[in-house]
KOLDO-678780 format. One record per residue (C-alpha): residue number from 1; residue in one letter; x, y, z. Coordinates in Angstrom, 1 decimal, decimal comma. Layout:
<NUM; "A"; <X; Y; Z>>
...
! end
This chain:
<1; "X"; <-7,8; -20,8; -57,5>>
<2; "X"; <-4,5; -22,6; -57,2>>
<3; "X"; <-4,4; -24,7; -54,0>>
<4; "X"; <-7,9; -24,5; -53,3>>
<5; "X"; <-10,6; -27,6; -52,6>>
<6; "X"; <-14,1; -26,7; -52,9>>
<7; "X"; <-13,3; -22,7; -52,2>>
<8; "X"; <-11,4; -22,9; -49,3>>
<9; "X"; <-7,7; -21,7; -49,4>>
<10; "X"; <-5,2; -23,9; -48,1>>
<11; "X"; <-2,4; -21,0; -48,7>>
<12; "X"; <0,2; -22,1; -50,9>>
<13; "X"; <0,9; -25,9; -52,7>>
<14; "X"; <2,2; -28,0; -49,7>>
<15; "X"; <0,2; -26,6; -47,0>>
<16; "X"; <2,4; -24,2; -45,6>>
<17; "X"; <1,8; -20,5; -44,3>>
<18; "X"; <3,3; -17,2; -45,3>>
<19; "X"; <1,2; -15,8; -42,1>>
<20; "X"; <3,4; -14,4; -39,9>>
<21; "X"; <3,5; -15,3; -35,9>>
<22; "X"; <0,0; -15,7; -34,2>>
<23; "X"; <-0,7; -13,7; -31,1>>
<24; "X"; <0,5; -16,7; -29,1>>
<25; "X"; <4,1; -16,6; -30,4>>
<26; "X"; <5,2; -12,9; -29,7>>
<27; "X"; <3,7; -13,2; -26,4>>
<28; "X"; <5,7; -16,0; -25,5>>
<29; "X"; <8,8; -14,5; -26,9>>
<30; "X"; <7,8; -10,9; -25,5>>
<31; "X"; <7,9; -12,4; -22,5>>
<32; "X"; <11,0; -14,6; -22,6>>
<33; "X"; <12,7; -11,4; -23,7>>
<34; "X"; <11,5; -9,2; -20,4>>
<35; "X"; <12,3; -12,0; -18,5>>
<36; "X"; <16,0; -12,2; -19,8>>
<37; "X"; <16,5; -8,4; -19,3>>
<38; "X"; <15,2; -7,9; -15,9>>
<39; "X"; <16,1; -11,2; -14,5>>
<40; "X"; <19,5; -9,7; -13,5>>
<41; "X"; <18,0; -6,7; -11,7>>
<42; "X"; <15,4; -8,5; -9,6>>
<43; "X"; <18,3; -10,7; -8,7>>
<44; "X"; <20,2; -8,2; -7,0>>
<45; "X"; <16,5; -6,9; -5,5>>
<46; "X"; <16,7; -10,1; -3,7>>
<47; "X"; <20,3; -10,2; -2,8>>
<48; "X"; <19,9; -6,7; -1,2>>
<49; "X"; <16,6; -7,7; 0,4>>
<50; "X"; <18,2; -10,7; 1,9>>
<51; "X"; <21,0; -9,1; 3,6>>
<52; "X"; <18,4; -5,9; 5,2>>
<53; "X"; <15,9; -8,9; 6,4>>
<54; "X"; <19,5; -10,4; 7,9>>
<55; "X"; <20,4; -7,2; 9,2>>
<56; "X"; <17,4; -6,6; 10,9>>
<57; "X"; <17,1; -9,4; 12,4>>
<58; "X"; <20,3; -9,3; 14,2>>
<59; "X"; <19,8; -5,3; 15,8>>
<60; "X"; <16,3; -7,3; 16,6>>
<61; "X"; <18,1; -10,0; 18,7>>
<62; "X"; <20,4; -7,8; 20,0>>
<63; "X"; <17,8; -5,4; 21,2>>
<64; "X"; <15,9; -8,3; 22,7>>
<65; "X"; <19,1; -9,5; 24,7>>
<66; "X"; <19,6; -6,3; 26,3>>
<67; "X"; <15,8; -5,9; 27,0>>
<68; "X"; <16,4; -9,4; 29,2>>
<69; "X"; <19,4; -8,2; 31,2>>
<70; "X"; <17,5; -5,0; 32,2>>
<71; "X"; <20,2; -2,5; 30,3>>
<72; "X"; <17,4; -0,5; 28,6>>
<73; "X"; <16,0; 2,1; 30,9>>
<74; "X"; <12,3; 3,0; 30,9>>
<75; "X"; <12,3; 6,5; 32,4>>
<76; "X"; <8,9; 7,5; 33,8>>
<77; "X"; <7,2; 4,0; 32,7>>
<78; "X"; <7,8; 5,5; 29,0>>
<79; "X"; <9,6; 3,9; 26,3>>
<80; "X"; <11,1; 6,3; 23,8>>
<81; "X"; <12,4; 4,8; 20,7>>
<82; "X"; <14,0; 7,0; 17,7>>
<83; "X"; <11,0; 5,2; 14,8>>
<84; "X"; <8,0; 3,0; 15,5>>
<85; "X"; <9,6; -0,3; 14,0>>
<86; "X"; <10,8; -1,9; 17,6>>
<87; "X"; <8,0; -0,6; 19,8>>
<88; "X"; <5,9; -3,6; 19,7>>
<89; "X"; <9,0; -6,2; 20,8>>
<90; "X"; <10,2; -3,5; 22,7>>
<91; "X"; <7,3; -3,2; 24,8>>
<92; "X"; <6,4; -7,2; 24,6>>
<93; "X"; <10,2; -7,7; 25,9>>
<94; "X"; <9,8; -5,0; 29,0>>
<95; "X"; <6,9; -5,8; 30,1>>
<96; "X"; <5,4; -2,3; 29,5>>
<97; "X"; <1,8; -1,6; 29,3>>
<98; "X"; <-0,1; -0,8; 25,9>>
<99; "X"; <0,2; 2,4; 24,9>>
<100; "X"; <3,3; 3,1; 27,5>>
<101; "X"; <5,5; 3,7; 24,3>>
<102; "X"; <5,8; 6,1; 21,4>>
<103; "X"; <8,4; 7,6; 18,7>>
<104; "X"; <10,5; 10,4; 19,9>>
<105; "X"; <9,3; 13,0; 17,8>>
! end
């Protein structure tokens, strides 16, 4: 056997490899290449998140100022809202007992 010591194969004269990449290798580059081609896309995910958070956050404080000057009417000690999402602040900011509010179905 050319190359060999004592039986074992060392590959070829100069101790290279003609293996190809381990396990290791295409993982990392597998990777590197998902990362490059949805990189863009999760950074407009953000972006859009971002300004929905911001957005919400403002019909939140607006909500919340006209709770404290008493322009939101609570007609028969109910609170109706159009979806459940300001209920809870809603009926923390008016003072309204548990249970006083629901969804207008």
């Amino acid at each position: 056997m050319a190359g060999s010591v004592r039986g074992v194969d060392h590959g070829p004269v100069g101790g290279g490899s003609l293996a190809g990449p381990n396990d290791d290798e295409v993982s990392a580059a597998l990777t590197a290449g998902l990362l490059v081609a949805f990189a863009p896309t999760q950074a407009q995910r953000l972006k859009r998140l971002r300004v929905v958070l911001i957005t919400q956050a403002a019909l939140a404080a607006d909500l919340h100022a006209l709770a404290d000057r008493g322009a939101l009417a609570v007609p028969n000690g109910r609170l109706r809202v159009p979806n459940c999402r300001p209920l809870l602040a809603l009926g923390l900011w008016l003072g309204a007992a548990p249970g006083a509010s629901s969804p207008a179905a």
